[in-house]
mmCIF entry with sequence, helices, sheets and N, C-alpha, C, O atoms, coordinates in Angstrom:
data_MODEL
# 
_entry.id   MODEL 
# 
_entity.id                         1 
_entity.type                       polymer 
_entity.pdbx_number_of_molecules   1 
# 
_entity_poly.entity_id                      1 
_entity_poly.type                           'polypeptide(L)' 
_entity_poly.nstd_linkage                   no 
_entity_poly.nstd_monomer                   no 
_entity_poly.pdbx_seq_one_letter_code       
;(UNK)(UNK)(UNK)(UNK)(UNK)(UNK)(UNK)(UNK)(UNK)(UNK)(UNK)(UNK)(UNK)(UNK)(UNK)(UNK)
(UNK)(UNK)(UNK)(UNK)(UNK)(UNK)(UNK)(UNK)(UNK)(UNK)(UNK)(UNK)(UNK)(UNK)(UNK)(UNK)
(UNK)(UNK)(UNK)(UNK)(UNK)(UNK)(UNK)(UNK)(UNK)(UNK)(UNK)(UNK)(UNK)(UNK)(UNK)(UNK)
(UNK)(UNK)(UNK)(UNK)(UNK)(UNK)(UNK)
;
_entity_poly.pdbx_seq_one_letter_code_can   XXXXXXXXXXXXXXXXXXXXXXXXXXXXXXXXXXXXXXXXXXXXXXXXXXXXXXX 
_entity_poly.pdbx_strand_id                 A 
# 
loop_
_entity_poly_seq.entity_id 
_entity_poly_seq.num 
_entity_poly_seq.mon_id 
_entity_poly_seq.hetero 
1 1  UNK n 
1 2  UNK n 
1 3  UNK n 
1 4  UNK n 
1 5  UNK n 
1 6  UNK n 
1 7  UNK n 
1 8  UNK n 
1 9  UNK n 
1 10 UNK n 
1 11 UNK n 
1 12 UNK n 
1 13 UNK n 
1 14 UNK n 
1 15 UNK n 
1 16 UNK n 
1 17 UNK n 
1 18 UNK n 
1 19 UNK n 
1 20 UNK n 
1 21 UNK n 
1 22 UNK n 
1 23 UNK n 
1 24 UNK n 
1 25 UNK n 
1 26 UNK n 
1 27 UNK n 
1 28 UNK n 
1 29 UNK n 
1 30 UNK n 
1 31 UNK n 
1 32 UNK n 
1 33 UNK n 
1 34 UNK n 
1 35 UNK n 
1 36 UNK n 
1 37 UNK n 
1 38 UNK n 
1 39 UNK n 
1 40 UNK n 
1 41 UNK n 
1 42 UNK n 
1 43 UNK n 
1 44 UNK n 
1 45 UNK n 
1 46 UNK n 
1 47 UNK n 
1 48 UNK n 
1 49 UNK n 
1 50 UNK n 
1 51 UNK n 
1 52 UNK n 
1 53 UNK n 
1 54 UNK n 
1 55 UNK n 
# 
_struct_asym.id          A 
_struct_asym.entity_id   1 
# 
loop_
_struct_conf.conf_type_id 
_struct_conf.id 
_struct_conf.pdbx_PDB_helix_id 
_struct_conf.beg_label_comp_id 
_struct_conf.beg_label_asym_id 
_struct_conf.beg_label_seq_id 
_struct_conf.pdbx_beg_PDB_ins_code 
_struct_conf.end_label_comp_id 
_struct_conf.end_label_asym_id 
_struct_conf.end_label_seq_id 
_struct_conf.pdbx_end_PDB_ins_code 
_struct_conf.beg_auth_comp_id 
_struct_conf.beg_auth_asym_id 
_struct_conf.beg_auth_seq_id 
_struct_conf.end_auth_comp_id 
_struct_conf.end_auth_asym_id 
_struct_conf.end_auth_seq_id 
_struct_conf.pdbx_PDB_helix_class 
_struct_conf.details 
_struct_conf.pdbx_PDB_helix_length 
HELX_P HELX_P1 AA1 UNK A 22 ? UNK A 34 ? UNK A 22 UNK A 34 1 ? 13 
HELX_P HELX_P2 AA2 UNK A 39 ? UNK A 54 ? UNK A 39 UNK A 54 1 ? 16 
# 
_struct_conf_type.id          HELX_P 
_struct_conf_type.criteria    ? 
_struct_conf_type.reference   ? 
# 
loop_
_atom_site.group_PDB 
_atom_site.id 
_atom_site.type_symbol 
_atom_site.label_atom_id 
_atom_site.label_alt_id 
_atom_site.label_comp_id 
_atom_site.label_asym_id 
_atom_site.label_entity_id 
_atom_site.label_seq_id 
_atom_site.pdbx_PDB_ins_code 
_atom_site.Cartn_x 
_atom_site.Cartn_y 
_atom_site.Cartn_z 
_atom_site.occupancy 
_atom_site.B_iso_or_equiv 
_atom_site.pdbx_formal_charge 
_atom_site.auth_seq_id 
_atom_site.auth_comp_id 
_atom_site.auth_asym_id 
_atom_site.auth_atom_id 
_atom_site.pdbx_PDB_model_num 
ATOM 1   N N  . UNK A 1 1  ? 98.382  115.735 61.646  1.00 0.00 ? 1  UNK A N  1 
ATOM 2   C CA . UNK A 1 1  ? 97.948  114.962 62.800  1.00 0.00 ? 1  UNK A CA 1 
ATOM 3   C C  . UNK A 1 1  ? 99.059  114.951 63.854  1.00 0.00 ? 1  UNK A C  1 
ATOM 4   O O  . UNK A 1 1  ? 100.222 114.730 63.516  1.00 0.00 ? 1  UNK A O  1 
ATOM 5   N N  . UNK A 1 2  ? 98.717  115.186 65.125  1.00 0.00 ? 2  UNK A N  1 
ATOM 6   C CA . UNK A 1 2  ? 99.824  115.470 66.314  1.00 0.00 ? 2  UNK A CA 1 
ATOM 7   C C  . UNK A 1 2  ? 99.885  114.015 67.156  1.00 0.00 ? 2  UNK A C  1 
ATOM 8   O O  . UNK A 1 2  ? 98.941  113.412 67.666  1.00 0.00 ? 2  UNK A O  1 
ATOM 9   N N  . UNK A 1 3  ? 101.104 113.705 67.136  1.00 0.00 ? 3  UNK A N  1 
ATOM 10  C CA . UNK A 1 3  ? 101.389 112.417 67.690  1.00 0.00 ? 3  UNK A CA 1 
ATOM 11  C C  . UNK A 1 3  ? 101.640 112.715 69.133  1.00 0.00 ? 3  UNK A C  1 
ATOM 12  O O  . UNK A 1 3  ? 101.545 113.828 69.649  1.00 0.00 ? 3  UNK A O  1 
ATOM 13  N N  . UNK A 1 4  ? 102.048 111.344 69.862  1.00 0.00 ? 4  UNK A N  1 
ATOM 14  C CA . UNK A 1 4  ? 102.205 112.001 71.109  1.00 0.00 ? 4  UNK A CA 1 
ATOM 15  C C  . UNK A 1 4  ? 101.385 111.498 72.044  1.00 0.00 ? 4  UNK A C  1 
ATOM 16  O O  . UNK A 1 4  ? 100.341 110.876 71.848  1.00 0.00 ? 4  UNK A O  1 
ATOM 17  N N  . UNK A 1 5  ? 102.051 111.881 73.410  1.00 0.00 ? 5  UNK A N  1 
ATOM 18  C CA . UNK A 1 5  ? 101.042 111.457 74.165  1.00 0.00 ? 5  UNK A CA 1 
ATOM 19  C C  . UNK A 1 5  ? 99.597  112.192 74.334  1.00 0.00 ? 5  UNK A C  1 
ATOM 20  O O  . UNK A 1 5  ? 99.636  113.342 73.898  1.00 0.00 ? 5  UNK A O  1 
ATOM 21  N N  . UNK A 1 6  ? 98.584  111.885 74.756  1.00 0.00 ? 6  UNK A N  1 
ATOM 22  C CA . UNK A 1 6  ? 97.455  112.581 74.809  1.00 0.00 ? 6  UNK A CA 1 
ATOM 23  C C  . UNK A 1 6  ? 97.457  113.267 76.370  1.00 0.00 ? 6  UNK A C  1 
ATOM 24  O O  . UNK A 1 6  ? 97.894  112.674 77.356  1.00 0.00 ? 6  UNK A O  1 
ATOM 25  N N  . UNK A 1 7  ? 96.895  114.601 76.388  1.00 0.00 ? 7  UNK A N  1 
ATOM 26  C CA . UNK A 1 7  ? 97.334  115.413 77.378  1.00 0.00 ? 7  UNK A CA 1 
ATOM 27  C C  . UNK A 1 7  ? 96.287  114.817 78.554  1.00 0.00 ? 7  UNK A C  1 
ATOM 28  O O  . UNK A 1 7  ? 95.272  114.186 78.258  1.00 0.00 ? 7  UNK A O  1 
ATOM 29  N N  . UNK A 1 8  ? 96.649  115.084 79.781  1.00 0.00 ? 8  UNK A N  1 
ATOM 30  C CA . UNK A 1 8  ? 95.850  114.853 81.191  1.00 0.00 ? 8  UNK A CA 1 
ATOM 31  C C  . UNK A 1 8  ? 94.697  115.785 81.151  1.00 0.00 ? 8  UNK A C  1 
ATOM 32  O O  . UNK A 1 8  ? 94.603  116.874 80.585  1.00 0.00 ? 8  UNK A O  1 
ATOM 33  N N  . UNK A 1 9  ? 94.213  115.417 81.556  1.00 0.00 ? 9  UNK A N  1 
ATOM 34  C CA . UNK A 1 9  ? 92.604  116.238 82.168  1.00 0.00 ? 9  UNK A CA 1 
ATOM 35  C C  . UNK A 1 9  ? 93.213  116.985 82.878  1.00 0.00 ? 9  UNK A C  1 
ATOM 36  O O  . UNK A 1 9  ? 93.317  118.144 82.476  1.00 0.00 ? 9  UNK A O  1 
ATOM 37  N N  . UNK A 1 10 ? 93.897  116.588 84.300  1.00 0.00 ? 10 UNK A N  1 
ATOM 38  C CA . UNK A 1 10 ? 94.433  118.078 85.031  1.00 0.00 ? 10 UNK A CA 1 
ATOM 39  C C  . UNK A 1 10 ? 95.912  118.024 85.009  1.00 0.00 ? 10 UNK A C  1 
ATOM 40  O O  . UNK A 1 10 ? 96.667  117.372 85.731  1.00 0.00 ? 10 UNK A O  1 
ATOM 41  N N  . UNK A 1 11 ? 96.120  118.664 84.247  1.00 0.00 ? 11 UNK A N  1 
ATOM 42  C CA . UNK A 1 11 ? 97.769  118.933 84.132  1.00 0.00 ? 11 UNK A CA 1 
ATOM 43  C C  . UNK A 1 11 ? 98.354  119.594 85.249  1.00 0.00 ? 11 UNK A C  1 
ATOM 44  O O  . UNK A 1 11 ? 97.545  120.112 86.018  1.00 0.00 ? 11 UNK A O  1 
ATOM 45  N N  . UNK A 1 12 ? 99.111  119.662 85.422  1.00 0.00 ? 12 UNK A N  1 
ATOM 46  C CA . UNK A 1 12 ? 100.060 120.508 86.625  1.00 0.00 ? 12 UNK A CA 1 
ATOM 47  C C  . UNK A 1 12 ? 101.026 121.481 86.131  1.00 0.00 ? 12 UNK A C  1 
ATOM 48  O O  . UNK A 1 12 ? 102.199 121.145 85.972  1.00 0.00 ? 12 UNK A O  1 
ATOM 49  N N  . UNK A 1 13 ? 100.695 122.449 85.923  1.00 0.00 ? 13 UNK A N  1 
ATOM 50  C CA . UNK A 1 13 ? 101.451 123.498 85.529  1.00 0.00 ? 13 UNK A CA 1 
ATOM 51  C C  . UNK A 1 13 ? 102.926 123.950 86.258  1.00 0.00 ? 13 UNK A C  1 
ATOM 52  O O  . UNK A 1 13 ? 103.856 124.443 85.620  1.00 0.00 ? 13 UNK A O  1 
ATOM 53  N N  . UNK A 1 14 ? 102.955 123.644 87.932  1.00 0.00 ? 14 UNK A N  1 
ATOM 54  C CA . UNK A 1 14 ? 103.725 124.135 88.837  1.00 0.00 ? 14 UNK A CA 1 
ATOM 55  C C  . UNK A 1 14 ? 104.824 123.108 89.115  1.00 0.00 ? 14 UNK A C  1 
ATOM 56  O O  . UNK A 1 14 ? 104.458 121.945 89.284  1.00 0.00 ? 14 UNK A O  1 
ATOM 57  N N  . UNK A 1 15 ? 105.806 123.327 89.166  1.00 0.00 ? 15 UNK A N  1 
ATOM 58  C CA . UNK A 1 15 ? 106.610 122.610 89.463  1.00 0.00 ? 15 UNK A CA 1 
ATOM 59  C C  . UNK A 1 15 ? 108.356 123.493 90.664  1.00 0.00 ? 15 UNK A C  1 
ATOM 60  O O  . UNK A 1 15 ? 109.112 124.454 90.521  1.00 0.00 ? 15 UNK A O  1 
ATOM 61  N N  . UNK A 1 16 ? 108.162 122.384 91.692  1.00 0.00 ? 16 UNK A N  1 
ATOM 62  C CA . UNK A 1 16 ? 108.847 122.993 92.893  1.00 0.00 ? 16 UNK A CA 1 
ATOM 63  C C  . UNK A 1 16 ? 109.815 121.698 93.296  1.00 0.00 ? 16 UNK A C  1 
ATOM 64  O O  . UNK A 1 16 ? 109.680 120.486 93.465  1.00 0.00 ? 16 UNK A O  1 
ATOM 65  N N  . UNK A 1 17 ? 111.330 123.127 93.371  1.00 0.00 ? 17 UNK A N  1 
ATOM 66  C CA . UNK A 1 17 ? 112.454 121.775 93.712  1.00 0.00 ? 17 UNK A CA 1 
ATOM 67  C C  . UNK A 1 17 ? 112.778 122.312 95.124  1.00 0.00 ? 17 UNK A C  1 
ATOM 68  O O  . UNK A 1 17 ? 112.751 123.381 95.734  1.00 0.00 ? 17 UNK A O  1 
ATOM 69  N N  . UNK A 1 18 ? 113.279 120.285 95.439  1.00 0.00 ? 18 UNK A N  1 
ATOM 70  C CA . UNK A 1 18 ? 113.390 121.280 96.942  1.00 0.00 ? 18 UNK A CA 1 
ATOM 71  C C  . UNK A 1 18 ? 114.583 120.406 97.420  1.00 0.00 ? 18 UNK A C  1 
ATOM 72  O O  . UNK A 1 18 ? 114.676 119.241 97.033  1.00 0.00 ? 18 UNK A O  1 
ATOM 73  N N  . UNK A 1 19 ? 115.521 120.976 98.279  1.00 0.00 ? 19 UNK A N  1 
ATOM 74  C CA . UNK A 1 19 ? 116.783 120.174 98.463  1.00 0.00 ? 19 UNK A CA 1 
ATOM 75  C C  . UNK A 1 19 ? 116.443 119.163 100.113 1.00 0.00 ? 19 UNK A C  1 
ATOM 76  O O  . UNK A 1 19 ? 115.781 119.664 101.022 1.00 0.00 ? 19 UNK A O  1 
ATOM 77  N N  . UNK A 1 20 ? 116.850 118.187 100.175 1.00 0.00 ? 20 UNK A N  1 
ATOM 78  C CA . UNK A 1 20 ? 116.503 116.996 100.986 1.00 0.00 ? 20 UNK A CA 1 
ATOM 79  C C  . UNK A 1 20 ? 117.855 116.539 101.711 1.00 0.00 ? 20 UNK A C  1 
ATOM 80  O O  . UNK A 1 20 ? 118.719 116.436 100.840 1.00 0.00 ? 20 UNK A O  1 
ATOM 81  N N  . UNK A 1 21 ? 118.372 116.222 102.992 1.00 0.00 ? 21 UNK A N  1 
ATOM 82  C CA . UNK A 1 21 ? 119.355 115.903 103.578 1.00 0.00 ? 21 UNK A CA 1 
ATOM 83  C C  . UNK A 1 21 ? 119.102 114.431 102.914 1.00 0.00 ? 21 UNK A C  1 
ATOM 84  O O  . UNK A 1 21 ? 118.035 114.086 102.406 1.00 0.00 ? 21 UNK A O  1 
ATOM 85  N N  . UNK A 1 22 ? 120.468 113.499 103.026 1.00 0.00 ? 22 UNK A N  1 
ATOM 86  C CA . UNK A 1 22 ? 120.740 112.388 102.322 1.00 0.00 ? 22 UNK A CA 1 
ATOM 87  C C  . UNK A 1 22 ? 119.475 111.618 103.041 1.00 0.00 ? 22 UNK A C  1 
ATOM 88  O O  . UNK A 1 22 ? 118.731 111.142 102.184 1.00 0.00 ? 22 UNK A O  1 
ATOM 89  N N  . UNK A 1 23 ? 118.998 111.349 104.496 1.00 0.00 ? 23 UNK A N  1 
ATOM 90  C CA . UNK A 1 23 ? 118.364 110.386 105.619 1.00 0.00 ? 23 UNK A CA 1 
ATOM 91  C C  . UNK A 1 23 ? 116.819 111.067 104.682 1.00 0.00 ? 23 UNK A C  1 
ATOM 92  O O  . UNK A 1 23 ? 116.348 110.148 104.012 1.00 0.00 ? 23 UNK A O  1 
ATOM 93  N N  . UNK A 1 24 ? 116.363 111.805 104.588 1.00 0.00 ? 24 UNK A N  1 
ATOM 94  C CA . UNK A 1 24 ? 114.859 112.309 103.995 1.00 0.00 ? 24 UNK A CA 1 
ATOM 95  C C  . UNK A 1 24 ? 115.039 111.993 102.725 1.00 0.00 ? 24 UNK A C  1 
ATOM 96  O O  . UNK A 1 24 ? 114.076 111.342 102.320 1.00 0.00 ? 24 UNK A O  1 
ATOM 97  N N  . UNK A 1 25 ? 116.012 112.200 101.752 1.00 0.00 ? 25 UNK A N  1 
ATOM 98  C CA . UNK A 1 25 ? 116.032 111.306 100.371 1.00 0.00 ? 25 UNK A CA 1 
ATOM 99  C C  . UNK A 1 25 ? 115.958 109.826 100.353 1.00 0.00 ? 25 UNK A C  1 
ATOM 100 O O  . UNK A 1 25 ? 115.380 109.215 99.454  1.00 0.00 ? 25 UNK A O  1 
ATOM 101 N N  . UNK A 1 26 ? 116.714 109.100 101.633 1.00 0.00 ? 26 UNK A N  1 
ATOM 102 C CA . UNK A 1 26 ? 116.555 107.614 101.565 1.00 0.00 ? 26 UNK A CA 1 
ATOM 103 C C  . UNK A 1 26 ? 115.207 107.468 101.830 1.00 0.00 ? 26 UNK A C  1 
ATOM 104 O O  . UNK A 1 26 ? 114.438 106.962 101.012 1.00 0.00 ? 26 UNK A O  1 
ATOM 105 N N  . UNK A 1 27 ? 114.907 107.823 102.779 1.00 0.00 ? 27 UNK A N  1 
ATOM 106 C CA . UNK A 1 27 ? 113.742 107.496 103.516 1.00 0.00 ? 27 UNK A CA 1 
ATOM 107 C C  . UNK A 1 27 ? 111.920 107.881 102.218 1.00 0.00 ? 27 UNK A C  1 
ATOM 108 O O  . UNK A 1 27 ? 110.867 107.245 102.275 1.00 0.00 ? 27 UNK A O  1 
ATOM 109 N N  . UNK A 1 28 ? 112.200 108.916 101.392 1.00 0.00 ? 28 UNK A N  1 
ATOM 110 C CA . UNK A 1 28 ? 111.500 109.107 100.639 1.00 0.00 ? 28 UNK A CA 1 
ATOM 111 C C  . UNK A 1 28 ? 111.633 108.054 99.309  1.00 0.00 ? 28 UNK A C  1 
ATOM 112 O O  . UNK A 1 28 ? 110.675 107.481 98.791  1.00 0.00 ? 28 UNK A O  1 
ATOM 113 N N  . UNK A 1 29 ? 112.474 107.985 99.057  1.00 0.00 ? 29 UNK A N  1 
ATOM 114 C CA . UNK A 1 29 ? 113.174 106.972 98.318  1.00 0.00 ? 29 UNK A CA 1 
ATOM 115 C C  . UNK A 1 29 ? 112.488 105.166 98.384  1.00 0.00 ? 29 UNK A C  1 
ATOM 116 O O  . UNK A 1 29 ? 111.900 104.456 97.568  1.00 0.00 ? 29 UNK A O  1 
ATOM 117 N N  . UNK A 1 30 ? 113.006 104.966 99.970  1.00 0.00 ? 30 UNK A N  1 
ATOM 118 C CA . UNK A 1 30 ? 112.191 103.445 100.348 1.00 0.00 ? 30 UNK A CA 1 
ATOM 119 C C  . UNK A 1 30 ? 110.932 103.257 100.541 1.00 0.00 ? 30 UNK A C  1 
ATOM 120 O O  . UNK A 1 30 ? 110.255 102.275 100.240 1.00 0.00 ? 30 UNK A O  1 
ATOM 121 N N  . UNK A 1 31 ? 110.561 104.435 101.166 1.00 0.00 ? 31 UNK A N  1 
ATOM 122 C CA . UNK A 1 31 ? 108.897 104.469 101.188 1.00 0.00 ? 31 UNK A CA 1 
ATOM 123 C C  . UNK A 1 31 ? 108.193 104.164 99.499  1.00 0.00 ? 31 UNK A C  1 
ATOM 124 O O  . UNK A 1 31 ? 107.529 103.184 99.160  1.00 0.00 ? 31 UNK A O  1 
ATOM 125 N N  . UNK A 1 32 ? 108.553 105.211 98.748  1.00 0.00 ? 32 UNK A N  1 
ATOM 126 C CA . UNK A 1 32 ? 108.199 105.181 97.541  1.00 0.00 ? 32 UNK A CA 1 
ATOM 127 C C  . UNK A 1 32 ? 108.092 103.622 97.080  1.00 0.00 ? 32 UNK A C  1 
ATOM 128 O O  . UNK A 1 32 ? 107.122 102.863 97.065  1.00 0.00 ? 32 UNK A O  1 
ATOM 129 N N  . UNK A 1 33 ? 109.421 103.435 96.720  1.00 0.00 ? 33 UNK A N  1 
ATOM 130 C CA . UNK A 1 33 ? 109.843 102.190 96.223  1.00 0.00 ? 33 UNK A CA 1 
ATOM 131 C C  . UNK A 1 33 ? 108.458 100.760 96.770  1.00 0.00 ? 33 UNK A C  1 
ATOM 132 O O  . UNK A 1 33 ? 107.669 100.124 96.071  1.00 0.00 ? 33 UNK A O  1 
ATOM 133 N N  . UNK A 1 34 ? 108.723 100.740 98.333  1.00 0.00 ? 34 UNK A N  1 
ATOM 134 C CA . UNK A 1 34 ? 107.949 99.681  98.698  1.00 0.00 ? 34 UNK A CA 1 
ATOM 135 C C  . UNK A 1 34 ? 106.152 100.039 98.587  1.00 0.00 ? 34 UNK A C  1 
ATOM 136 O O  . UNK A 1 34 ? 105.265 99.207  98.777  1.00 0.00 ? 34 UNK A O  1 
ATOM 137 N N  . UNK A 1 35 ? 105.972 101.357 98.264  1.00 0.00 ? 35 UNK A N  1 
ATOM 138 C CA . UNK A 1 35 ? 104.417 101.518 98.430  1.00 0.00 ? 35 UNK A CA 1 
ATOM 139 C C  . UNK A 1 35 ? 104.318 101.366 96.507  1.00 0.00 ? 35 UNK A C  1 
ATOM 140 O O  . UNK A 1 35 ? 103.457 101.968 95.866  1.00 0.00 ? 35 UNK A O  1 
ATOM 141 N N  . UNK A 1 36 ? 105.033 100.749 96.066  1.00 0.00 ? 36 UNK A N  1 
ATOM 142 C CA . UNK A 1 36 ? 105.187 100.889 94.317  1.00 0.00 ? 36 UNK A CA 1 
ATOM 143 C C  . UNK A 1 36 ? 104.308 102.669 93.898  1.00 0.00 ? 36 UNK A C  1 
ATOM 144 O O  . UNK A 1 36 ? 103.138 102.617 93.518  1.00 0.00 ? 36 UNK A O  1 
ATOM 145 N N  . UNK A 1 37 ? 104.994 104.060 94.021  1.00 0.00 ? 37 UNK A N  1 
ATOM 146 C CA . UNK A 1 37 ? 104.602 104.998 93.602  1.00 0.00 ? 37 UNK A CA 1 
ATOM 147 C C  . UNK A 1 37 ? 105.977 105.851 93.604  1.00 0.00 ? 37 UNK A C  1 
ATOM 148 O O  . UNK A 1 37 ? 107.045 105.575 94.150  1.00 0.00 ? 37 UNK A O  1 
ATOM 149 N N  . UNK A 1 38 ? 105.585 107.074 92.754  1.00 0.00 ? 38 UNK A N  1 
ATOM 150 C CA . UNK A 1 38 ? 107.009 107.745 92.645  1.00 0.00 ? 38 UNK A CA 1 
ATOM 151 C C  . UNK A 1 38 ? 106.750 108.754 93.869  1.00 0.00 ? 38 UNK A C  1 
ATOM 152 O O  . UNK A 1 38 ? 105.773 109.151 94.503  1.00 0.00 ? 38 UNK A O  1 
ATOM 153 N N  . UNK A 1 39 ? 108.288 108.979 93.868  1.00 0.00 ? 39 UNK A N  1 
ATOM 154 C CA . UNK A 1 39 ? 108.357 110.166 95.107  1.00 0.00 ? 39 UNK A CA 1 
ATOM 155 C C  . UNK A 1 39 ? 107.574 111.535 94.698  1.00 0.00 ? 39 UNK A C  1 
ATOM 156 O O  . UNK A 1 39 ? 107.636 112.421 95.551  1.00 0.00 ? 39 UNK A O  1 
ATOM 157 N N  . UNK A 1 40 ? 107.085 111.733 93.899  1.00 0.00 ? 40 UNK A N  1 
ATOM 158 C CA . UNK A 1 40 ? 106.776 112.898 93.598  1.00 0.00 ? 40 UNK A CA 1 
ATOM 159 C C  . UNK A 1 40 ? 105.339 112.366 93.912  1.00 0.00 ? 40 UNK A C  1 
ATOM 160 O O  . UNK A 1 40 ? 104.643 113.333 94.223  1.00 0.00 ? 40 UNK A O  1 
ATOM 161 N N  . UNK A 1 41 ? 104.594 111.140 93.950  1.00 0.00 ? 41 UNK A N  1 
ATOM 162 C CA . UNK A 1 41 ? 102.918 111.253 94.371  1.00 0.00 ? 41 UNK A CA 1 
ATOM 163 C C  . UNK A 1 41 ? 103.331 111.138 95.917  1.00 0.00 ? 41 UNK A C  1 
ATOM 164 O O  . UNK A 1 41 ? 102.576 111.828 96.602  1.00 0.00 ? 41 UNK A O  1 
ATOM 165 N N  . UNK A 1 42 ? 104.147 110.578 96.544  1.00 0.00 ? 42 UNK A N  1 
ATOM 166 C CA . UNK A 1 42 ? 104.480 110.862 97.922  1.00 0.00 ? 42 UNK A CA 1 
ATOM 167 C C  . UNK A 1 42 ? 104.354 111.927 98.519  1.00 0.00 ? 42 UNK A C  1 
ATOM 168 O O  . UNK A 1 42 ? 103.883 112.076 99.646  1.00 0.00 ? 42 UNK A O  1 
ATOM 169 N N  . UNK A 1 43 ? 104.911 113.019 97.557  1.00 0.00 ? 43 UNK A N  1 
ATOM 170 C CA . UNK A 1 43 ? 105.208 114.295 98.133  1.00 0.00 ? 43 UNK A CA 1 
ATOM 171 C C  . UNK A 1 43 ? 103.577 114.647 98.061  1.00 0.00 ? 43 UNK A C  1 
ATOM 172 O O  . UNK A 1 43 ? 103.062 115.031 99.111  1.00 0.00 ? 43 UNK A O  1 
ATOM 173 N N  . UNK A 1 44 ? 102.961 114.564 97.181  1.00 0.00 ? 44 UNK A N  1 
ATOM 174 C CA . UNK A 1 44 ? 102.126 115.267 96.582  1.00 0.00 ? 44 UNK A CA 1 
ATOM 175 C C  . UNK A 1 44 ? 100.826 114.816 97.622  1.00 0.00 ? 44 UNK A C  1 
ATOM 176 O O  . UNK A 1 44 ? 100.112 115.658 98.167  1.00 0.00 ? 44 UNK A O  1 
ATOM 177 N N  . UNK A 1 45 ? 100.657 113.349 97.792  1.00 0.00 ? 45 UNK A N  1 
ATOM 178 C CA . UNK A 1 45 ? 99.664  112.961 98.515  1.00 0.00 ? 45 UNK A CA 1 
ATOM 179 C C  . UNK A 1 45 ? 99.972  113.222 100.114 1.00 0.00 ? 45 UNK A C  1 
ATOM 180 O O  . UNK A 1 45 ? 99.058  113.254 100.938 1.00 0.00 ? 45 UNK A O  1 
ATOM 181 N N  . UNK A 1 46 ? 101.448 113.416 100.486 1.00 0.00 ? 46 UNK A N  1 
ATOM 182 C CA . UNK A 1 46 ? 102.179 114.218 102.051 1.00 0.00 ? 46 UNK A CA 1 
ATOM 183 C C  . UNK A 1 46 ? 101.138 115.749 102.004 1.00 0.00 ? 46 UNK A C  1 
ATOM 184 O O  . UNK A 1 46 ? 100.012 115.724 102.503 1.00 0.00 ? 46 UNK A O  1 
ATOM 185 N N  . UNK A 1 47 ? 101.521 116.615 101.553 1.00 0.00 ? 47 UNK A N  1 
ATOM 186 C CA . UNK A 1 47 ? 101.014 117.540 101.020 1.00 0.00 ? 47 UNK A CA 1 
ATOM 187 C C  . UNK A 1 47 ? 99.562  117.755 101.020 1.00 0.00 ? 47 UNK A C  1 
ATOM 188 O O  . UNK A 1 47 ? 99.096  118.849 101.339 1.00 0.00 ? 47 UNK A O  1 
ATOM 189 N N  . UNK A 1 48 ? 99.003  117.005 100.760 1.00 0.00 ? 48 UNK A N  1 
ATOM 190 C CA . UNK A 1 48 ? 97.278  117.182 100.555 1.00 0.00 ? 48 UNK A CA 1 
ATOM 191 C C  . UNK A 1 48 ? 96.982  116.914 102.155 1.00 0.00 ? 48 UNK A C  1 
ATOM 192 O O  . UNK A 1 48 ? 96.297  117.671 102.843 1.00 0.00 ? 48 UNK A O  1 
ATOM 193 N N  . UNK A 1 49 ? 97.533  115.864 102.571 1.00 0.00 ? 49 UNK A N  1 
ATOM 194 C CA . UNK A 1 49 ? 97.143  115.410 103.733 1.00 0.00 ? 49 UNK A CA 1 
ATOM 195 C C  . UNK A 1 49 ? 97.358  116.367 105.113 1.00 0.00 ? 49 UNK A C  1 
ATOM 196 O O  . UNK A 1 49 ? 96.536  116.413 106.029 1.00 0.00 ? 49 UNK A O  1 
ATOM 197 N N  . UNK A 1 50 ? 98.749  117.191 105.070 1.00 0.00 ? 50 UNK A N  1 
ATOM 198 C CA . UNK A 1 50 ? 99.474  118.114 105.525 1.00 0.00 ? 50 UNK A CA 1 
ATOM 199 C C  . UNK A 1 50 ? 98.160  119.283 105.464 1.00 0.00 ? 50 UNK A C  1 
ATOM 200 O O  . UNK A 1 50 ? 97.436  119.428 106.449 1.00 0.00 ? 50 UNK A O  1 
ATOM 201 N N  . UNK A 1 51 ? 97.968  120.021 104.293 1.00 0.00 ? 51 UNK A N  1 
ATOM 202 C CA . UNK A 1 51 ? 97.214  120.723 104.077 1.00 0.00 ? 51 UNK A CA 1 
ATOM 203 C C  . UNK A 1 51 ? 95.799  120.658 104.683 1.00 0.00 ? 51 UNK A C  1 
ATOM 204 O O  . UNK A 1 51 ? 95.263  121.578 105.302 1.00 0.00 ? 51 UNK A O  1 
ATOM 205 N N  . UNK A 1 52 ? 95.280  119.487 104.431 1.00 0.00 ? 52 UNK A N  1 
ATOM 206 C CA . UNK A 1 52 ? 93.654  119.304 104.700 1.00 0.00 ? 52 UNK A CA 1 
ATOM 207 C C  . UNK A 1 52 ? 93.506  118.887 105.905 1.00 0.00 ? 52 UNK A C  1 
ATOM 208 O O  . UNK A 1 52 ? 92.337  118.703 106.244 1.00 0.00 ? 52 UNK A O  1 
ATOM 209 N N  . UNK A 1 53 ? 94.544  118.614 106.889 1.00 0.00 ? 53 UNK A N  1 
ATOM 210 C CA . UNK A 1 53 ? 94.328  118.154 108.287 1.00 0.00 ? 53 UNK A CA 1 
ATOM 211 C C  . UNK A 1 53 ? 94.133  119.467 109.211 1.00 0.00 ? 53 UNK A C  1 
ATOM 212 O O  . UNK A 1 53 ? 93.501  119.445 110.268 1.00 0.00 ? 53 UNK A O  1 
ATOM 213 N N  . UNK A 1 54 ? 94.856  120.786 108.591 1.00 0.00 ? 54 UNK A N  1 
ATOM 214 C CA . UNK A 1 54 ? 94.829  122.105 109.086 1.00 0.00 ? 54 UNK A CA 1 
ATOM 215 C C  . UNK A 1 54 ? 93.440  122.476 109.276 1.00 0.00 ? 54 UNK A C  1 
ATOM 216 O O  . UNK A 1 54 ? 93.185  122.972 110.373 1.00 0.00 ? 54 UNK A O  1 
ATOM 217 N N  . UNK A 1 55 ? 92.453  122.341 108.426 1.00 0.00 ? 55 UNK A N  1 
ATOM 218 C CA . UNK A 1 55 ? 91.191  122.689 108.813 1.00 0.00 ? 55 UNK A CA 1 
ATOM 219 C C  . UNK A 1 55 ? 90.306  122.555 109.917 1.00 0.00 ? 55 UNK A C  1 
ATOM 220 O O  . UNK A 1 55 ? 89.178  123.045 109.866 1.00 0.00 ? 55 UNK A O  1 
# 
């Protein structure tokens, strides 16, 4: 029997690093913090929005 966490429905296979001047790390940083989410759904929901406004 496999312990553990139980896997996501949509996993994310991809993973991308990206280097940030100190003022875009704070600033990603406080946003996060006060909207209670991690910087990485920040990026991620930046991103969708970025993307889908192009259409």
């Amino acid at each position: 029997m496999k312990t553990g966490r139980p896997k996501a429905e949509h996993t994310k296979a991809k993973s991308v690093t990206v280097r940030l001047s100190d003022e875009l790390h704070y600033k990603l940083s406080e946003y996060a913090a006060s909207h209670e989410i991690t910087m990485t759904e920040v990026i991620q929901q930046s991103l969708k929005e970025f993307f889908f406004k192009q259409n």
